[in-house]
C-alpha positions in Angstrom: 83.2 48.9 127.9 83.3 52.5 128.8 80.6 53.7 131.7 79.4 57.2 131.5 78.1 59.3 133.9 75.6 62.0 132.2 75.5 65.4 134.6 72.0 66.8 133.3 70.7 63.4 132.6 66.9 64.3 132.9 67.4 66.9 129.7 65.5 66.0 127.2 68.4 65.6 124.9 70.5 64.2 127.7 68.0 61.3 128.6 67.8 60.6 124.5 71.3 60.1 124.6 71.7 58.0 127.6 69.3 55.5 126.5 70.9 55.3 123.2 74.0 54.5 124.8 72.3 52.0 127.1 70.8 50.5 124.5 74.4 49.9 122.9 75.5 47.8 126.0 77.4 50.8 127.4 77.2 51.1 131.2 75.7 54.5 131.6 74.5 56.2 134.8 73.6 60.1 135.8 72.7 62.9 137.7 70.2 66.1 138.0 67.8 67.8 140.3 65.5 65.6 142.3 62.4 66.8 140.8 60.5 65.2 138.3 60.4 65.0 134.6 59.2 63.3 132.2 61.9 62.6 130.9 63.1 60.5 133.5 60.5 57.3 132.3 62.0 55.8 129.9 65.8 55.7 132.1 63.9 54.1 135.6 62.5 51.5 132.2 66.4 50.7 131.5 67.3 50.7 135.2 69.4 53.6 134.8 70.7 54.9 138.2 69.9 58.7 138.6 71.5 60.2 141.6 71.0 63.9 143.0 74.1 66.0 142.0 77.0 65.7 144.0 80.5 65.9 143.8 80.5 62.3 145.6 78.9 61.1 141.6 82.7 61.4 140.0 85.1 58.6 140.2 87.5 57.0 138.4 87.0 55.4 135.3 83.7 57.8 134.4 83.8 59.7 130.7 81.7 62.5 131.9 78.8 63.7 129.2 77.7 67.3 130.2 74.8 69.1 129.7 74.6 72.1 127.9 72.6 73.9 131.0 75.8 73.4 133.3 78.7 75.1 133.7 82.3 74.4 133.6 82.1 75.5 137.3 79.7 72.8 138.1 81.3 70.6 141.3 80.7 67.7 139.2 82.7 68.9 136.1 85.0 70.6 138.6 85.8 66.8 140.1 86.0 65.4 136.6 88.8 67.6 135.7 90.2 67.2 139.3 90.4 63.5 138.8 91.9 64.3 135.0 88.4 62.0 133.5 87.0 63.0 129.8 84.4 65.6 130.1 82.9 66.1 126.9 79.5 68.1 126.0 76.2 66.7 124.9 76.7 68.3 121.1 80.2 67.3 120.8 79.9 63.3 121.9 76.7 63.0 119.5 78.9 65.0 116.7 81.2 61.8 116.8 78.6 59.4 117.9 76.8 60.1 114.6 79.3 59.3 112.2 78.7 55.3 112.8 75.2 55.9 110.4 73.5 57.9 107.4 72.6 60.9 109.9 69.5 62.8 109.2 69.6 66.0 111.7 66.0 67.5 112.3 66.6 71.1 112.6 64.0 74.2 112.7 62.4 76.6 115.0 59.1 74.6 115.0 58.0 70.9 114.7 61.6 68.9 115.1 60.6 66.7 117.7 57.4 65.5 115.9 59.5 65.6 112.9 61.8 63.4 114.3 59.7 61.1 115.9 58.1 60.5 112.6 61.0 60.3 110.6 61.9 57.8 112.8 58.9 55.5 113.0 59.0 55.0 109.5 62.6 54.5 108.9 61.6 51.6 111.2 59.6 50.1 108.9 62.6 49.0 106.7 65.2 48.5 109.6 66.7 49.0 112.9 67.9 52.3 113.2 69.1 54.2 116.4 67.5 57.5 117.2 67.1 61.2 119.8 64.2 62.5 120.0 63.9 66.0 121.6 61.1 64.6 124.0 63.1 62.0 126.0 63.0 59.2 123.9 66.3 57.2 122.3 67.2 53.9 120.9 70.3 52.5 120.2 71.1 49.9 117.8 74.5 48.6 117.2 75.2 49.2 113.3 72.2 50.8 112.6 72.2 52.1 108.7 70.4 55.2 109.8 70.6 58.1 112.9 67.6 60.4 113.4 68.4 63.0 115.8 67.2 66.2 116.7 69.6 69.2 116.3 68.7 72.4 118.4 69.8 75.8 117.2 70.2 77.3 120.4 73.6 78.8 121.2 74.7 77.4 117.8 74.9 74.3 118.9 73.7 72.5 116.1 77.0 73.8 114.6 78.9 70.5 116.0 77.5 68.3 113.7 78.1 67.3 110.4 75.2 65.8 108.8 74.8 63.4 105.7 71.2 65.0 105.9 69.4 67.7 107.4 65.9 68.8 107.5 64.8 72.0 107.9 61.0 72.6 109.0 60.9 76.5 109.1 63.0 79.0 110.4 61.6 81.7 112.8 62.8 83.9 115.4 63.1 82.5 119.0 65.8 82.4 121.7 65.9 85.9 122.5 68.1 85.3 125.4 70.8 84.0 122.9 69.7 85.2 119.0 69.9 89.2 118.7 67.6 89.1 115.7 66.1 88.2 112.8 69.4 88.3 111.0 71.4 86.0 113.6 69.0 83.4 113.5 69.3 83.5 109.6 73.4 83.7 109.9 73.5 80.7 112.1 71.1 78.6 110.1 73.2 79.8 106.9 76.4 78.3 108.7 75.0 74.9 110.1 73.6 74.4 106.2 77.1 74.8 104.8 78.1 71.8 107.1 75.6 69.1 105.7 77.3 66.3 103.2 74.4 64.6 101.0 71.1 66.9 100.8 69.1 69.3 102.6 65.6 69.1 102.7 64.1 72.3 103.6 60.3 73.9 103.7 59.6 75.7 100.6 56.4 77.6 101.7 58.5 79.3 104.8 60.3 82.6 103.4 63.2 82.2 105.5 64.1 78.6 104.8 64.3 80.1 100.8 67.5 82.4 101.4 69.4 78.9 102.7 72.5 78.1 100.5 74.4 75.3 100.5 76.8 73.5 98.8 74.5 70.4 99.0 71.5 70.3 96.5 68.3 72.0 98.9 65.0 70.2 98.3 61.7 71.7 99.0 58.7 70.3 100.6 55.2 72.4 101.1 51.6 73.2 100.5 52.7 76.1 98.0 53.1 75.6 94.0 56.9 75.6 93.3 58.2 73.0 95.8 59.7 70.0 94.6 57.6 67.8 97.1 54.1 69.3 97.3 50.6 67.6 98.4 47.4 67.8 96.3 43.5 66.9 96.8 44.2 67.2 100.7 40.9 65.9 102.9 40.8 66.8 106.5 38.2 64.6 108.9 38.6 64.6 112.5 40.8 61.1 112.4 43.6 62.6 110.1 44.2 64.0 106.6 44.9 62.4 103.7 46.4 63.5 100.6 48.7 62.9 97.3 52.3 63.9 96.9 53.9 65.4 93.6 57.2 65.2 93.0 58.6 68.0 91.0 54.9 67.9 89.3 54.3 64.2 88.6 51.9 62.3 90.8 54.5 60.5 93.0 52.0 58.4 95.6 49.0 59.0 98.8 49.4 59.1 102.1 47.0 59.1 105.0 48.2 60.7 108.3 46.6 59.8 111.4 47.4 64.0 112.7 45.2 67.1 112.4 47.1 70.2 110.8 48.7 71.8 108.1 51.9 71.6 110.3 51.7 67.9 110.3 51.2 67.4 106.6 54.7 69.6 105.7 56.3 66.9 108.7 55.1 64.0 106.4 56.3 65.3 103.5 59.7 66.3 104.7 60.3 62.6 105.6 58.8 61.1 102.6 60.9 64.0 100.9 64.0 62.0 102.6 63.0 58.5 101.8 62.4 59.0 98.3 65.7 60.9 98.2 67.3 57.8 99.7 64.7 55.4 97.0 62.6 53.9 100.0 59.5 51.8 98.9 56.7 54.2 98.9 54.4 52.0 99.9 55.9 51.0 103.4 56.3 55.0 104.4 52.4 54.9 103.4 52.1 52.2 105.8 54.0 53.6 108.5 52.5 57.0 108.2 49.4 55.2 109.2 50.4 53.7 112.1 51.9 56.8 113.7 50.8 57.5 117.1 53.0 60.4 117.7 55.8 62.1 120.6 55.4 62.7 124.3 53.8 65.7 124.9 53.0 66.7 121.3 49.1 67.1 121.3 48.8 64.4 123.5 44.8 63.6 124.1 43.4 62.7 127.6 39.9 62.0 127.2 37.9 62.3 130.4 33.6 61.7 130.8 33.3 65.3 131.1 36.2 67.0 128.7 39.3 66.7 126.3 42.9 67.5 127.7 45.5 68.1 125.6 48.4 68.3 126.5 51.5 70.3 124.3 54.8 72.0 124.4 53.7 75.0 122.5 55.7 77.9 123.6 55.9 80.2 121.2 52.9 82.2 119.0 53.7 80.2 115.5 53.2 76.7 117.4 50.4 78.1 119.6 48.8 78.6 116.2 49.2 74.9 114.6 47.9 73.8 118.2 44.5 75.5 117.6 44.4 74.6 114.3 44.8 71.1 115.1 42.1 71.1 118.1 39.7 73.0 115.7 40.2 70.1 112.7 39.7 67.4 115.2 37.0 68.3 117.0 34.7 71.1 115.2 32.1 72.3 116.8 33.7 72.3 120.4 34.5 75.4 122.5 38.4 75.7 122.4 40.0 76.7 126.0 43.9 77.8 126.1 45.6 77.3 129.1 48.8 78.5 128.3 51.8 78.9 130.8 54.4 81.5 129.0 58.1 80.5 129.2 60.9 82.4 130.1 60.7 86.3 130.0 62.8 87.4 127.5 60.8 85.3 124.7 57.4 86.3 126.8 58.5 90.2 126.2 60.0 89.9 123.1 57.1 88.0 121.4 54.3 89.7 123.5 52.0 91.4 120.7 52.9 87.5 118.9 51.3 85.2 121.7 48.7 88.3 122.6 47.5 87.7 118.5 48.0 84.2 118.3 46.0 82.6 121.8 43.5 85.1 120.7 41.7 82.8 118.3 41.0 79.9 121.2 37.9 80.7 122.4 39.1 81.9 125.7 42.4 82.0 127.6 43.4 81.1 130.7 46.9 82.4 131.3 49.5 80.8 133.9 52.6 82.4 135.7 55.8 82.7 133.7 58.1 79.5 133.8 61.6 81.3 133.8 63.7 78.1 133.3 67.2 77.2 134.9 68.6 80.2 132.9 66.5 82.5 133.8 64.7 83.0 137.2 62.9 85.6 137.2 62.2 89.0 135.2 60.0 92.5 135.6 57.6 91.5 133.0 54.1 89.2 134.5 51.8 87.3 133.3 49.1 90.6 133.5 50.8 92.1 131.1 49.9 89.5 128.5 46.5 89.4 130.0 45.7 92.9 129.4 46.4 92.5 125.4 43.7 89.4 125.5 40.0 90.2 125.6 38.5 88.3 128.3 42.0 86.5 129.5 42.5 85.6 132.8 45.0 84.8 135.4 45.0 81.1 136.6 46.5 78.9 139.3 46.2 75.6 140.3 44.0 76.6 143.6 41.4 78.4 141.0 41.7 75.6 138.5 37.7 74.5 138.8 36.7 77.8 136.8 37.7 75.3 133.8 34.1 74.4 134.9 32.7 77.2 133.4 33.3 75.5 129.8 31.0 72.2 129.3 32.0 69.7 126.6 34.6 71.5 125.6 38.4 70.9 124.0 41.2 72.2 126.9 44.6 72.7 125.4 47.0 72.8 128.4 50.2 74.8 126.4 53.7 75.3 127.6 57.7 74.1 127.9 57.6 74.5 131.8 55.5 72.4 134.2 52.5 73.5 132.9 51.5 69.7 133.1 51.1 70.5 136.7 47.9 72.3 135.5 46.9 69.8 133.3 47.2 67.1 136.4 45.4 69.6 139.2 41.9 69.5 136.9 42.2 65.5 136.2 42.4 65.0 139.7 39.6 67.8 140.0 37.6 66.2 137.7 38.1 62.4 139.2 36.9 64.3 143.0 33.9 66.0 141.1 32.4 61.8 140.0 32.9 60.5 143.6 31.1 63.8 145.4 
């Protein structure tokens, strides 16, 4: 039995991974900062040992995973290599760990980890499968027919892997630390498409996914006329949507979906796209579709006496966008507040007119500091400088965090890939000290 040491474990992709491997009766153990994460749940579940970093981590008989975040120079890769033990990067173990199952990679600029999470939960219904999910979440079962896993473009990495199937839920221009353009993002896209095996199952109402060629056949899902998966007579309540599917113009079956959005119905039908493609019983994705109750910190609901929290990892203006459009189908009527914490600033300044238009249709905006990530520390451009292109935004910390007051029975989305959670948990505990006074 092989025991791995992970150096990054509390990744989102790391943790996936490590619990997948746990899961296989692997001996798996790891290391990262000593703050917390989310992430880090599910490994105390397995009894996972997560140390600080150190040198001191790296002994003999360790294959060492690495996250992507850390350098060769790391002291704990440095030791590895010292010691002459395997060090091998996140993308390239699960390129080879993949090749056990029917892999279905998740790719896009928007929606893959609620695309994979629901892929997932229906593949379910039919069997035990293993699966990574891009919010912490993994589960590893020893001959599974089927791997889910998310596949993230950044830095190409999504390049490693050779899929049987991929999904593609838009394609959109993000990663400006990394991408150059428009045109890279496309080029890279175009090169991880020419690596799938079986099928690609891409969204036909997003422009960009329509210039992908392959030498796969590419099926297309969407809410446009022309795709080959396409969903009619759609109602919208405030418990879900429901709707019927068309395949290539003939009445194929209806769904209900438990999740507000036009985003979430083009999720479902990419992975009913994939089951039918694979001849799954309609009727159990229908039931499994139901039963849905979504990924971490993907419009997650707190419901409090006096308001609604939500709490979501939209970072950039298109998923800002599906995240008021979601609050505004599930609870009409309600005053929408943003509370959105920017991150990193290079995407901050290169999609500033983009978030300035887009938070602009809550119904106000609170704005918090810029998160500038492990890459990326710190930058010229401030959170004012988003402000100013917002009528009535303003600046927020978690000292002046009562002003939420100001909005009574009202719907606060708390927005952001940082620790914008930190927010989220300042007016909960506000909120609690407000009853007992």
């Amino acid at each position: 039995m092989t025991k791995f040491h992970f150096t990054g474990i509390k990744g989102s992709g790391m943790s996936s991974l490590a619990q997948i491997l746990h899961d296989s009766s692997n001996e798996v153990q790891g290391s990262d900062v000593e703050k917390y994460f989310f992430t880090e749940e599910p490994l105390q579940d397995r009894s996972i040992n997560v140390f600080p970093f150190s040198e001191d981590n790296i002994t003999e008989g360790l294959t060492i995973i690495a996250g992507n975040a850390f350098p060769d120079s790391h002291p704990e890769l440095v030791k590895a290599k010292e010691l002459g033990l395997e060090v091998i990067r996140y993308h390239d173990f699960l390129a080879k760990y993949m090749k056990q199952s029917v892999s279905v990679a998740i790719t896009g600029t928007h929606g893959k980890t609620s695309t994979t999470g629901l892929l997932a939960h229906v593949l379910a219904g039919y069997e035990p499968l293993s699966y990574l999910i891009g919010d912490g979440t993994g589960k590893g079962v020893k001959d599974s027919k089927y791997f889910v896993f998310e596949s993230c473009e950044y830095k190409r990495h999504f390049l490693a892997y050779e899929p049987d199937y991929a999904i593609i839920t838009n394609i959109d221009y993000d990663h400006p630390d990394y991408f150059s353009d428009m045109d890279d993002v496309l080029n890279a896209f175009g090169e991880m498409a020419l690596n799938v095996n079986k099928a690609i199952i891409a969204c036909g109402d997003d422009a960009n996914c329509l210039s992908i060629q392959a030498n796969v056949p590419v099926v297309l899902y969407g809410l446009g006329e022309g795709n080959d998966f396409s969903a009619s007579n759609i109602v919208k309540t405030a418990e879900g949507t429901s709707f019927d599917v068309f395949v290539r113009n003939e009445f194929y079956h209806s769904f209900t979906i438990p999740m507000p959005g036009d985003h979430a119905i083009k999720n479902a039908l990419a992975v009913i796209a994939l089951c039918q493609y694979e001849d799954l019983d309609p009727s159990v994705v229908e039931a499994q579709l139901k039963s849905f109750m979504g990924v971490k910190r993907r419009f997650t609901e707190i419901k409090t006496d006096d308001a609604i929290l939500i709490d979501d990892y939209a970072h950039h203006p298109t998923e800002i966008r599906a995240t008021l459009q979601s609050a505004k189908q599930k609870y009409p009527g309600r005053e929408v507040i943003a509370v959105f914490q920017p991150h990193t600033f290079t995407r901050t300044a290169a999609l500033l007119d983009e978030f300035a238009e887009s938070l602009a249709e809550a119904d106000q905006v609170y704005l918090c500091d810029i998160f500038g990530s492990a890459r990326e520390k710190t930058g010229s451009l401030t959170v004012d400088d988003l402000a100013d292109k917002i009528p009535g935004a303003a600046h927020i910390t978690v000292d002046s965090i009562d002003c939420l007051d100001a909005h009574e029975d009202a719907v606060f989305l708390f927005m952001g890939a940082g620790d914008v959670q930190k927010y989220l948990t300042a007016y909960q505990q506000h909120l609690t000290e407000k009853k007992t006074v």
